[in-house]
C-alpha positions in Angstrom: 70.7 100.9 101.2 71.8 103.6 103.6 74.3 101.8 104.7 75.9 101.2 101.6 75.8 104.6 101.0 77.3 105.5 104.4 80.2 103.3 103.8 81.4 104.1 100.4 81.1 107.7 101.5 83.0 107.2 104.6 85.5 104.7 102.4 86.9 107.2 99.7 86.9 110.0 102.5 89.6 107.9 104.2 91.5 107.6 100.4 91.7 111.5 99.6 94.6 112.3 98.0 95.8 115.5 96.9 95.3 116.8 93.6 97.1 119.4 92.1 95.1 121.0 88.6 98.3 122.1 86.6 100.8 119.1 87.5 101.9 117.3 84.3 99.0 117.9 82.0 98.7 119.4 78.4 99.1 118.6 75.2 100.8 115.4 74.0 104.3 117.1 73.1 105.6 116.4 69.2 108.5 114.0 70.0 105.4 111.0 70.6 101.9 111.3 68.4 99.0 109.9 69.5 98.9 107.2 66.8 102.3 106.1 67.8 101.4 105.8 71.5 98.4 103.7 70.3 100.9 101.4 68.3 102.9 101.1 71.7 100.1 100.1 73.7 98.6 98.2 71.2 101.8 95.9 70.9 102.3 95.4 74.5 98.7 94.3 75.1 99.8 91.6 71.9 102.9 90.8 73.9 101.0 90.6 77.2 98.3 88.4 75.6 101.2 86.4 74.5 102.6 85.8 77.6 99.4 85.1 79.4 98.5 82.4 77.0 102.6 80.4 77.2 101.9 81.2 81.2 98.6 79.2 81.6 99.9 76.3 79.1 102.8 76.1 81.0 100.5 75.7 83.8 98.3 73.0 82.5 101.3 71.2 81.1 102.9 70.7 84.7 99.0 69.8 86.0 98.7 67.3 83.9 102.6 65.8 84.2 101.4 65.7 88.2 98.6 64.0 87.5 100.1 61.7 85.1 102.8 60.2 87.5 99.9 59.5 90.2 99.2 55.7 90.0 95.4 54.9 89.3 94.5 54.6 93.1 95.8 58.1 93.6 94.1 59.7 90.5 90.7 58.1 91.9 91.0 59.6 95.5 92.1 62.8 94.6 89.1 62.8 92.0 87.0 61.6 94.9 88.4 64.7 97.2 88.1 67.1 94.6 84.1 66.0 94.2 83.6 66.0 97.7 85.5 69.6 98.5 83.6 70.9 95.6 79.8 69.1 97.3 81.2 70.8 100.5 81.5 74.3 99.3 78.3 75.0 97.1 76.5 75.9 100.2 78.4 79.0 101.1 77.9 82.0 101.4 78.9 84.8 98.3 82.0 86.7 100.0 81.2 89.8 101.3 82.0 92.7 99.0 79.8 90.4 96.6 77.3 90.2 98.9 77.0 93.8 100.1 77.4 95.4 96.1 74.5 92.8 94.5 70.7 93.7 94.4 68.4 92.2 97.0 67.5 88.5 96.3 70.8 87.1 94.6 72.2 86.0 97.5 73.2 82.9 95.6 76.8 81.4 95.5 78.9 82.5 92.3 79.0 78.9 91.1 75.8 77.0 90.7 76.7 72.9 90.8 76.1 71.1 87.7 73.3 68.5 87.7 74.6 65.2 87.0 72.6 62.3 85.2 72.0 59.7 86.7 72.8 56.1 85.1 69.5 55.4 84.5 68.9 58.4 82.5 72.1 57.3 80.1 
């Protein structure tokens, strides 16, 4: 505990910057209200949200174009490899930022593996 509390003192010692009290504060001047700032911002998170979502379609569009031109062979083995890469990493470690910033006793890895039936349970 003490040396968490060491290094996050010793951490934003090394980021001071300099602050100055009367640089570019005050009151919101008349040409921009407060509601019209919150209309702004509220329209570019809308068009940021809108962008995001056409991004990660894109995405899965091309992913599943790639996986569509595999033949069946290839679509098996690279399911196969995806298992076992998946099998070989559930036993590592949380990174360490994770690790050093969680309470005693969830050491655990972020992603707990799902339990699969078995084909006698079907």
């Amino acid at each position: 505990m003490i040396f968490r509390l060491v290094f996050c003192v010793l951490f934003f010692a090394f980021l001071q910057t300099n602050i100055h009290a009367q640089e570019g504060g005050g009151p919101p001047k008349k040409d921009q209200s407060i509601k019209s700032k919150r209309k702004l911002r509220k329209a570019d998170r809308k068009k940021w949200k809108e962008d995001r979502a056409a991004e990660r379609a894109e995405k899965k569009k091309i992913k599943a174009h790639h996986k569509r031109i595999q033949t069946k062979e290839v679509r098996k083995r690279m399911k196969r490899s995806k298992v076992k890469a998946q099998r070989n990493h559930d036993h590592q470690r949380a990174p360490f930022f994770e690790r050093m910033f969680t309470k005693k006793g969830k050491h655990k890895s972020t992603k707990q593996p799902k339990e699969r039936k078995s084909k006698s349970q079907n």
